[in-house]
Residue frames relative to the residue before (quaternion, step in Angstrom):
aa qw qx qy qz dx dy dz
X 1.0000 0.0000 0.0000 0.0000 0.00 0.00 0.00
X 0.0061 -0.6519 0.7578 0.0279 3.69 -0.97 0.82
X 0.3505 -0.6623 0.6556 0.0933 2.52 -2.05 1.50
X 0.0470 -0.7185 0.6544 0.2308 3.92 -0.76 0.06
X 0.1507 0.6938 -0.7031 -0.0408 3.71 -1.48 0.80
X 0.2461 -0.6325 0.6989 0.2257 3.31 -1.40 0.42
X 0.0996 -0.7377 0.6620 -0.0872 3.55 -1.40 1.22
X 0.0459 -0.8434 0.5272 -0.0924 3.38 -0.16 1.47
X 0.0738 0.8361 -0.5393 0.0675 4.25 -0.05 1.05
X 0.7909 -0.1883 0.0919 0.5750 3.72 -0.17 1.34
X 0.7985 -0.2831 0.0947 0.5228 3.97 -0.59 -0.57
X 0.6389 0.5248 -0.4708 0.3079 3.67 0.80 0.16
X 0.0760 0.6767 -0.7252 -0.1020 3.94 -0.92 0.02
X 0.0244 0.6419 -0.7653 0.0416 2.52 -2.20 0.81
X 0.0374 -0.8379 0.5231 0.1512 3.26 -0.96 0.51
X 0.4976 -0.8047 0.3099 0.0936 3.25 -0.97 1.66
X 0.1050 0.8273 -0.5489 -0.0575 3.65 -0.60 0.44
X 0.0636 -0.7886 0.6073 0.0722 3.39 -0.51 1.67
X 0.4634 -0.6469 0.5810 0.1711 3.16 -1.37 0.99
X 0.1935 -0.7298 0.6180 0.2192 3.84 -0.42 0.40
X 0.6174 0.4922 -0.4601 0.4061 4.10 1.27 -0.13
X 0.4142 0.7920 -0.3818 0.2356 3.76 0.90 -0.05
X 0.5185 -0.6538 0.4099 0.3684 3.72 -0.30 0.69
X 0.4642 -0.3764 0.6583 0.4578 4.19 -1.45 0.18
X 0.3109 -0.5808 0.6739 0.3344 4.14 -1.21 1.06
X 0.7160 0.3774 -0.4744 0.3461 3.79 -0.26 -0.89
X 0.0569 0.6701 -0.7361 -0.0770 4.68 0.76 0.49
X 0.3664 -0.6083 0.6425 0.2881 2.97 -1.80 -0.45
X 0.6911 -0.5489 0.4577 0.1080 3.22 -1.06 1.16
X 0.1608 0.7606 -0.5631 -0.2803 4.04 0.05 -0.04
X 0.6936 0.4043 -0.4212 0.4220 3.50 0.60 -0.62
X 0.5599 0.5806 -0.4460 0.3880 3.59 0.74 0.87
X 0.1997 -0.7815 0.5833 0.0963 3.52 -0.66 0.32
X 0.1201 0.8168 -0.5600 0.0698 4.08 -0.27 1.21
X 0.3744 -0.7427 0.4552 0.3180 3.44 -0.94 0.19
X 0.6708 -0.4166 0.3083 0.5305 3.56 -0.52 0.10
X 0.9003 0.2026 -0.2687 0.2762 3.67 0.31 -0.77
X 0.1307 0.7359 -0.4356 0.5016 3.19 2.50 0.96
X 0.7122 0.6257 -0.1253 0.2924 3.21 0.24 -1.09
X 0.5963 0.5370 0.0217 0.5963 2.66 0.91 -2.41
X 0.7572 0.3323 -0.2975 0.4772 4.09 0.34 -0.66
X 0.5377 0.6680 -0.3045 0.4146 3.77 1.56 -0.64
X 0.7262 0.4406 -0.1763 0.4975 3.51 0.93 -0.81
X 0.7777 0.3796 -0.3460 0.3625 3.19 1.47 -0.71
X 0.6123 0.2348 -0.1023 0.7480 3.57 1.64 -0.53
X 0.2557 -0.7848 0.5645 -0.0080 3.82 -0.73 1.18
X 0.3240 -0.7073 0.5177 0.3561 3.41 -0.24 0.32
X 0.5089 -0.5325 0.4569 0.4987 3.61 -1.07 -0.18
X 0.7469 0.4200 -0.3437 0.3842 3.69 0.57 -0.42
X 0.4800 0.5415 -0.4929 0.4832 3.37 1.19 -0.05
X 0.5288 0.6418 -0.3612 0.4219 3.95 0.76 -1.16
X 0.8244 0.3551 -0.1512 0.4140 3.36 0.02 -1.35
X 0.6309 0.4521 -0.3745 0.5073 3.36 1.05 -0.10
X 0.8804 0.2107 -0.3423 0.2518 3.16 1.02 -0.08
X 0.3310 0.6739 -0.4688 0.4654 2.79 1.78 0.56
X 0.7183 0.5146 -0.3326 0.3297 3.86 0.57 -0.62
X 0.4500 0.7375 -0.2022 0.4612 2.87 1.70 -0.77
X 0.5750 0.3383 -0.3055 0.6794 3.74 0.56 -1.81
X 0.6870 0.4885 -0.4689 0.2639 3.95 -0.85 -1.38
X 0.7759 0.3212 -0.3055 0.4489 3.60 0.55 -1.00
X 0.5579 0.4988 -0.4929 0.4439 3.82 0.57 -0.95
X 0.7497 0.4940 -0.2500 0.3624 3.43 0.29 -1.21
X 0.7393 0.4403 0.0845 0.5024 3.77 0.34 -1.66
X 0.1460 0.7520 -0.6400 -0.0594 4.03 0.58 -0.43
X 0.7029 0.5493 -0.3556 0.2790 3.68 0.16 -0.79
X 0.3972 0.7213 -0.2994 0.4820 3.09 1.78 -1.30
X 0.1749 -0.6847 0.7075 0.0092 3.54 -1.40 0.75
X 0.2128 -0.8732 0.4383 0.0122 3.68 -1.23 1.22
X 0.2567 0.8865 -0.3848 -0.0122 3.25 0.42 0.99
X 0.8073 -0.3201 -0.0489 0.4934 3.08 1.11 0.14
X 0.4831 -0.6599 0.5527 0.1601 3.65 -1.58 0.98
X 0.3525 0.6912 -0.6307 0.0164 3.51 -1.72 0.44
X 0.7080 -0.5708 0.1230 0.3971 3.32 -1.09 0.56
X 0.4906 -0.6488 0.4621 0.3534 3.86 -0.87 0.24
X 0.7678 -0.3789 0.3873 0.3419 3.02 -1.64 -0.53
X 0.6865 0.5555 -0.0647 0.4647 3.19 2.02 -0.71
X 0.3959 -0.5794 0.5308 0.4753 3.75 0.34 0.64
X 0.9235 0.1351 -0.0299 0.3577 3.24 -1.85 0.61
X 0.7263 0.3070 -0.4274 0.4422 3.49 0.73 0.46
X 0.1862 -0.7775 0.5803 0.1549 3.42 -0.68 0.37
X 0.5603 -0.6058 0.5074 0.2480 3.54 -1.71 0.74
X 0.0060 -0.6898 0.7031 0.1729 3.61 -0.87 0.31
X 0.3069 -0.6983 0.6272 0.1576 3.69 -1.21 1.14
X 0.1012 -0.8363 0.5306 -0.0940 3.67 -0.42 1.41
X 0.6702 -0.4042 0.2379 0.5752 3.55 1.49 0.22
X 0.7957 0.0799 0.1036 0.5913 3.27 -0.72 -1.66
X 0.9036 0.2976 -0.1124 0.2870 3.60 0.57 -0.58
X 0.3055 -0.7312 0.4993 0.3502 4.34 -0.54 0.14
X 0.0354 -0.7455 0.6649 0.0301 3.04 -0.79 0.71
X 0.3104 -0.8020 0.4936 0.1292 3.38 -0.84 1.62
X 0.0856 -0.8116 0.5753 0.0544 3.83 -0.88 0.60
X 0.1634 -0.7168 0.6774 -0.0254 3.70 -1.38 1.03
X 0.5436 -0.7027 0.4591 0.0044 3.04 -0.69 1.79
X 0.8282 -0.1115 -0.1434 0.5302 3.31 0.99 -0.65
X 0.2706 0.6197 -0.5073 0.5342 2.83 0.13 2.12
X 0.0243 0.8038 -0.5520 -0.2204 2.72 1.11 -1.25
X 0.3577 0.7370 -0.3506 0.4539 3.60 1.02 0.90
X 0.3491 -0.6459 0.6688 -0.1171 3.62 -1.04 2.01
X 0.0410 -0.8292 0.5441 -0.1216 3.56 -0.60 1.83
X 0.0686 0.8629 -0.4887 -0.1091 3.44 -0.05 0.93
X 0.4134 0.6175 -0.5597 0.3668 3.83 -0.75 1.22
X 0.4351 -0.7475 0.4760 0.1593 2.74 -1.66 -0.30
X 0.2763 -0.8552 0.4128 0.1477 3.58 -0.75 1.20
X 0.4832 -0.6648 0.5649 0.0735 3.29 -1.51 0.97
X 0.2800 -0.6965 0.6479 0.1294 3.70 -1.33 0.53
X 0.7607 -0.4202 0.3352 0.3637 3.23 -1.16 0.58
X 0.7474 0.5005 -0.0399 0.4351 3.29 1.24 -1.33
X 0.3955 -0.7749 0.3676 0.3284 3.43 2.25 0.11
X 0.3765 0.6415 -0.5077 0.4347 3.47 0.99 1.12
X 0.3412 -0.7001 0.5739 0.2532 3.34 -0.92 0.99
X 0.4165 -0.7445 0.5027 0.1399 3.42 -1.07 1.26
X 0.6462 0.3767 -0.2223 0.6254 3.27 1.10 -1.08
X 0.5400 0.4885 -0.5667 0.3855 3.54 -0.17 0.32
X 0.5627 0.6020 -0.2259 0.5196 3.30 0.90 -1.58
X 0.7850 0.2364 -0.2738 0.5029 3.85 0.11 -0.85
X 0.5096 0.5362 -0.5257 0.4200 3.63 0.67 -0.18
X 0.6211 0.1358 -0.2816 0.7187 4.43 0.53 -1.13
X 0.7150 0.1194 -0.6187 0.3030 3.38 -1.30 1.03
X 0.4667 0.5891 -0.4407 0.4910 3.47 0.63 0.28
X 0.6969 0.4870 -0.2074 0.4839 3.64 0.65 -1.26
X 0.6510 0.5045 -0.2556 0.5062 3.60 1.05 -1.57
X 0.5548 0.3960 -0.5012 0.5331 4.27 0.30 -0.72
X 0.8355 0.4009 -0.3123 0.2092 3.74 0.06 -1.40
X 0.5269 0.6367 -0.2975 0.4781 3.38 1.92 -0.31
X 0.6279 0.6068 -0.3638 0.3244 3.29 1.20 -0.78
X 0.7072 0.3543 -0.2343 0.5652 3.83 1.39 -0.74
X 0.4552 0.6288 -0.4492 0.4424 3.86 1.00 0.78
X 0.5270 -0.5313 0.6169 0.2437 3.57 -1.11 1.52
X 0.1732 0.5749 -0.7896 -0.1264 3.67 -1.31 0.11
X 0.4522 0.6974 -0.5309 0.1651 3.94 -0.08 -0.06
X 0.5557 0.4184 -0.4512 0.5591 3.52 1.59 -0.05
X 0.4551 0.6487 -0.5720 0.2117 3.95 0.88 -0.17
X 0.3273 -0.7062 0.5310 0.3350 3.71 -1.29 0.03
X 0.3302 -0.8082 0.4433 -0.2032 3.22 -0.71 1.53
X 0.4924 0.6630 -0.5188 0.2209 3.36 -0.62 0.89
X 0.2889 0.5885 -0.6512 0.3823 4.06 -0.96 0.60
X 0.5581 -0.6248 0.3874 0.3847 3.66 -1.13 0.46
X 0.7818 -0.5195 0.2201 0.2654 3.34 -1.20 0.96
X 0.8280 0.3160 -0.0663 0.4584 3.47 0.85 -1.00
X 0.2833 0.6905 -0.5261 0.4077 3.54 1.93 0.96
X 0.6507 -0.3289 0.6078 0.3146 2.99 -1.92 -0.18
X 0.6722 -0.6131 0.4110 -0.0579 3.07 -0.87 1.60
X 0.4507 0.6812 -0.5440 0.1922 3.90 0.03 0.20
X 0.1567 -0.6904 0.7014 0.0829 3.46 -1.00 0.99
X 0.2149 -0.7750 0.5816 -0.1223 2.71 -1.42 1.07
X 0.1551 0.7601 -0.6298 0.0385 3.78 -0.16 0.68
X 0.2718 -0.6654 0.6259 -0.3027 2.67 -1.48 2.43
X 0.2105 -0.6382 0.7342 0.0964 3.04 -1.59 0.98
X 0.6560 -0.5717 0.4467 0.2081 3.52 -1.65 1.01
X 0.7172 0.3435 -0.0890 0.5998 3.49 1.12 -1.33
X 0.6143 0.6047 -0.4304 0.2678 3.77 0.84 0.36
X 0.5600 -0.7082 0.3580 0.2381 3.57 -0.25 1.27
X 0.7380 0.3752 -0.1862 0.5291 3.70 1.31 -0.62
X 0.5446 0.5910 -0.3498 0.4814 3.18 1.54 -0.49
X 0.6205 0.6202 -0.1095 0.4673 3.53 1.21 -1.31
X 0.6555 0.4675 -0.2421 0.5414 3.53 1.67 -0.84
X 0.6379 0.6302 -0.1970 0.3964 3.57 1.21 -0.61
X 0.6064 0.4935 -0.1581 0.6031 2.79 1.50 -1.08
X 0.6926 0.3543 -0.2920 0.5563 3.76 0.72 -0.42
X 0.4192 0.4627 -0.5234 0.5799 4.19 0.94 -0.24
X 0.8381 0.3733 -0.2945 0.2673 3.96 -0.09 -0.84
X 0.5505 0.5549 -0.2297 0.5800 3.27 1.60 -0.25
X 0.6600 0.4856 -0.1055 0.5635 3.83 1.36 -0.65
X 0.7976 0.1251 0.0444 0.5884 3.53 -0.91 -1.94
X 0.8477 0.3463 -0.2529 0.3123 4.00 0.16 -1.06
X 0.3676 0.7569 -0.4402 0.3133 3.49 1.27 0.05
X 0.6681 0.2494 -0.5063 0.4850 3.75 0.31 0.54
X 0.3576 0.7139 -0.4959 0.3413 3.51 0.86 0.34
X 0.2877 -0.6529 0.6400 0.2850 3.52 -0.60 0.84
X 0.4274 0.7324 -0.5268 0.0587 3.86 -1.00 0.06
X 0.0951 -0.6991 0.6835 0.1870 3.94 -1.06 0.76
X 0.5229 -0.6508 0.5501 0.0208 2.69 -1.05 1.74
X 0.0029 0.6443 -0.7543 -0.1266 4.11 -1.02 0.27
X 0.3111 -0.7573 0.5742 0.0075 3.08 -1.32 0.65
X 0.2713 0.8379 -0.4713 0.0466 4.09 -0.14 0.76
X 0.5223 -0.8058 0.2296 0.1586 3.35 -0.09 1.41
X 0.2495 -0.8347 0.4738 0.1286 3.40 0.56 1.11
X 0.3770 0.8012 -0.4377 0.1563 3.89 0.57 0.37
X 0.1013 0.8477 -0.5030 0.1343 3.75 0.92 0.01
X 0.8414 0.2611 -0.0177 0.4727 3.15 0.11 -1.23
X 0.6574 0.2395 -0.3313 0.6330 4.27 0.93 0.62
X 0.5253 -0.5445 0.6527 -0.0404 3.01 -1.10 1.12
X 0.7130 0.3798 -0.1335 0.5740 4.06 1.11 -0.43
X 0.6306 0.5476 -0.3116 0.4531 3.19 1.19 -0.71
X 0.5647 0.6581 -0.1994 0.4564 3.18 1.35 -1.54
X 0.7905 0.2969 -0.2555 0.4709 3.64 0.54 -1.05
X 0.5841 0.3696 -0.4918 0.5294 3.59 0.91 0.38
X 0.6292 0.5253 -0.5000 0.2797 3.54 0.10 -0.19
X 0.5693 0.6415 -0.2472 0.4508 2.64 1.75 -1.31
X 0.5824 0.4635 -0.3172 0.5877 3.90 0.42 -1.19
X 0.6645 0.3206 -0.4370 0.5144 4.13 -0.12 -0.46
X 0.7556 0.4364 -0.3539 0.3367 3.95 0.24 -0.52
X 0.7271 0.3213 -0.2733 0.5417 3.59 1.14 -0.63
X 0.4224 0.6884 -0.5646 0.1701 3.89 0.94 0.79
X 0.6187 -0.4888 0.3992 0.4680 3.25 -1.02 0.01
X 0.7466 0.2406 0.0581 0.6175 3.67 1.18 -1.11
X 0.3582 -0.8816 0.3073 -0.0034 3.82 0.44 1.50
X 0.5738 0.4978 -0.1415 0.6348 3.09 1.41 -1.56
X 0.7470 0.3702 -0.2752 0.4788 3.45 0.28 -1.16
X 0.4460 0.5903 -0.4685 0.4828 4.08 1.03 -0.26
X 0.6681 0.5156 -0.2574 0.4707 3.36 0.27 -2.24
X 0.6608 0.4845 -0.4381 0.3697 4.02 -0.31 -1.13
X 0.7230 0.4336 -0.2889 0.4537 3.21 0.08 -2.32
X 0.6487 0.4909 -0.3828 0.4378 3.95 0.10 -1.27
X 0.8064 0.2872 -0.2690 0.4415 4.26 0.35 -0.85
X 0.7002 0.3484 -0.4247 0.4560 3.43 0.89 0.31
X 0.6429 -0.5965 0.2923 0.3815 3.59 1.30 0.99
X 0.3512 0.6100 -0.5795 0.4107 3.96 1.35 0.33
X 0.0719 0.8040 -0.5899 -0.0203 4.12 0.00 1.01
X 0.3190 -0.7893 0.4471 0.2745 3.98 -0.38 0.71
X 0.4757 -0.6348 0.4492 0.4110 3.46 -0.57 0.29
X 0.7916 0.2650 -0.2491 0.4910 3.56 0.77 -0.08
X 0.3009 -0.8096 0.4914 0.1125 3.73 -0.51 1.18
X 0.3997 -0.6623 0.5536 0.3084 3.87 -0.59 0.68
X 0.0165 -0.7326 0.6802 0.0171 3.04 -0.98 0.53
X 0.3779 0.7352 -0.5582 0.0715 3.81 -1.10 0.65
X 0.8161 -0.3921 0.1445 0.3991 3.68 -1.45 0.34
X 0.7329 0.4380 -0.1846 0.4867 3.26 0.86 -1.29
X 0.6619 0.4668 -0.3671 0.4574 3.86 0.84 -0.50
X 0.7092 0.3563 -0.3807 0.4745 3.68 0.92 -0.19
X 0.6218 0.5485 -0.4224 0.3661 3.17 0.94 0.00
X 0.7265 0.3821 -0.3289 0.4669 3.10 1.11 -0.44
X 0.5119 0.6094 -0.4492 0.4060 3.44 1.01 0.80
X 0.5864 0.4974 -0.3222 0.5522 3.31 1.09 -0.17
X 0.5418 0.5814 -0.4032 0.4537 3.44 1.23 -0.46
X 0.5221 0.6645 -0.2384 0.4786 3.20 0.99 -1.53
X 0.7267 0.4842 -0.2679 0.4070 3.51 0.04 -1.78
X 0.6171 0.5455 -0.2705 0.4984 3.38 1.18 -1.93
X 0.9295 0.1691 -0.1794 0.2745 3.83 -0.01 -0.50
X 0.3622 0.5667 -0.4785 0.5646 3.23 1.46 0.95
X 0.7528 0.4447 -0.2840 0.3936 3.69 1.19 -0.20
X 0.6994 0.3026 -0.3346 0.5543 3.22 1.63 0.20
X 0.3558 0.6799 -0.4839 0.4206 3.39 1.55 1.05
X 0.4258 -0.7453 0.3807 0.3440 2.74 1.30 -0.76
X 0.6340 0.5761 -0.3409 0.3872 3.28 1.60 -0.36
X 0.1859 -0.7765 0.5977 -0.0725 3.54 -1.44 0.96
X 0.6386 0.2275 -0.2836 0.6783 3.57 1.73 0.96
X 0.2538 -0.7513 0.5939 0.1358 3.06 -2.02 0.80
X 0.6803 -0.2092 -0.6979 -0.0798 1.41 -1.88 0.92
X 0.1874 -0.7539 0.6131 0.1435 3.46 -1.06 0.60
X 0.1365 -0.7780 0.5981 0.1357 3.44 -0.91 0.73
X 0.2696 -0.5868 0.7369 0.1999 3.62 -1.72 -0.12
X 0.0762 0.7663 -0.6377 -0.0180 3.86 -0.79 0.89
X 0.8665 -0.1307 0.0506 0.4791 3.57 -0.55 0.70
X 0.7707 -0.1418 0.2900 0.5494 3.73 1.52 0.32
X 0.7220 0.4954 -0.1680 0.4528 3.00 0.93 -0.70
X 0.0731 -0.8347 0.5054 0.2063 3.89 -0.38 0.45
X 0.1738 -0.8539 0.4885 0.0447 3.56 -0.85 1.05
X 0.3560 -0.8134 0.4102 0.2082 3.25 0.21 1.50
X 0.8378 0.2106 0.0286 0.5028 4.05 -0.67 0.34
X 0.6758 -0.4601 0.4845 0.3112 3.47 -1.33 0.09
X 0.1739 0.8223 -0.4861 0.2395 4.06 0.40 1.63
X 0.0047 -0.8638 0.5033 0.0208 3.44 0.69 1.24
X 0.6303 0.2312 -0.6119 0.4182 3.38 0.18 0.67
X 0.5120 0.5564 -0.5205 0.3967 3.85 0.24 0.08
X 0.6709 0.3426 -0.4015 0.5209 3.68 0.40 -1.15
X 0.7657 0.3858 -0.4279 0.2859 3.77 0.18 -0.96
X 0.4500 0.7436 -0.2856 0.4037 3.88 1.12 -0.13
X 0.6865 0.3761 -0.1039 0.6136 3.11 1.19 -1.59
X 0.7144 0.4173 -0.3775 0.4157 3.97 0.55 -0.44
X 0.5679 0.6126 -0.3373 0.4340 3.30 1.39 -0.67
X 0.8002 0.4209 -0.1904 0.3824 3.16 0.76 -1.13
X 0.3477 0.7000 -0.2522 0.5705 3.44 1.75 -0.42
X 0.7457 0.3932 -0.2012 0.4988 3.42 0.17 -1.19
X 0.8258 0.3506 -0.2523 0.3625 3.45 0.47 -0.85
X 0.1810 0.7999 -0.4304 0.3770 3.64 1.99 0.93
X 0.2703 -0.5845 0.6819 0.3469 3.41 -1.52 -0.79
X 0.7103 -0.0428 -0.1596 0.6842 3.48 0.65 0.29
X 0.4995 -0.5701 0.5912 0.2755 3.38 -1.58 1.57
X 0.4144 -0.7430 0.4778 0.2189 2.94 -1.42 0.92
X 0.5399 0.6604 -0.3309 0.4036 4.29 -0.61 -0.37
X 0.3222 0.6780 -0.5308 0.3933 3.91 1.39 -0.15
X 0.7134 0.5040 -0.2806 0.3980 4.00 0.58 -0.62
X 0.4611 0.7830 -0.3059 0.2840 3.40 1.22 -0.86
């Protein structure tokens, strides 16, 4: 049985989904041995690693699809974040209780946005991009970008940058969100094994498709890379971007132009860390 409530208190909302398939948090352990007031002190002060074991625990029994990578406390006493990729998922120890929504500050900032790109940025920080495709002049502002071939907004970006953003200084990275099409893949592919990439990428986003697709060793391999690190980005729409740390959900031309503007107007471009 899932329960769905929405609970709205002055500027915060959240909306709550209790799972009724979720383990009791205090299980018992058999190859453990505790005494009564072991126990008795467990429930009243958790450790953090006891938490996360059972918070990962409910998420997966409950949620399989749901991905666990890691848990710490919120903005809220007693609730903790669970970083699931693209998404927060909020957890209450004693509840034993899986919150899906999103929380507000006094100040109408979206908290869980905020922990979603610093959540994304820690997990970017141990991600290869050197298989990423890459090109804009060396010392721009930084903006990765992970793009499908056959997306319609992805395809609109690319033309804003060729059009309205073209005095924008920016080196674009490029990481092929294509998992899920089987078509997408073989154009990303055909842009990776051209002779002339940038010029692939353009002709391929302004719909110029060739009747014959390249196809070689190193360009599919680095699609699966691609595939392999859009999935511990966490990201699961296009286009999604990353600007200096920041994560920009979709096609947000006054955000990208905001960040490049400001970027540019640095002593050292920022994103070298990305």
């Amino acid at each position: 049985m899932i329960i769905h409530r929405i609970v709205k208190s002055g500027t915060v909302a959240t909306a709550l989904m209790l799972s009724a398939y979720g383990l009791p948090l205090w299980a018992e352990d058999e190859n453990t041995a505790q005494s009564t007031a072991q126990k008795t002190e467990q429930k009243i002060n958790p450790g953090m690693d006891h938490i996360q074991a059972q918070a990962e625990q409910l998420l997966k029994s409950s949620f399989s699809n749901f991905q666990f990578y890691s848990i710490k406390p919120s903005a809220v006493a007693g609730l903790y974040e669970i970083d699931t990729g693209g998404n927060i998922v909020y957890y209450s120890p004693d509840a034993s209780v899986l919150i899906f929504g999103e929380m507000y500050n006094d100040r109408g900032e979206n908290l869980s946005q905020v922990a979603v790109a610093a959540a994304a940025a820690e997990r970017l920080k141990d991600l290869d991009l050197s298989v990423a495709l890459e090109f804009g002049p060396k010392g721009a502002p930084l903006l990765t970008e992970y793009s499908n071939p056959l997306c319609g907004w992805c395809q609109r970006l690319h033309g804003w940058f060729d059009n309205e953003g073209r005095e924008l200084a920016v080196r674009r990275q490029i990481i092929f969100a294509v998992g899920h099409s089987r078509q997408s893949q073989d154009l990303a592919e055909h842009i990776l094994c051209s002779d002339d990439p940038e010029r692939a990428f353009a002709d391929v986003y302004n719909r110029k498709i060739p009747g014959r697709l390249l196809r070689c060793e190193d360009g599919n391999a680095r699609v699966q890379q691609h595939i392999q690190i859009t999935q511990a980005a966490g990201v699961s729409s296009t286009p999604t971007l990353f600007a200096g740390g920041e994560r920009i959900q979709g096609f947000d031309e006054v955000k990208i132009r905001e960040y490049l503007l400001a970027a540019s107007s640095q002593e050292t471009p920022t994103g070298e860390d990305q």
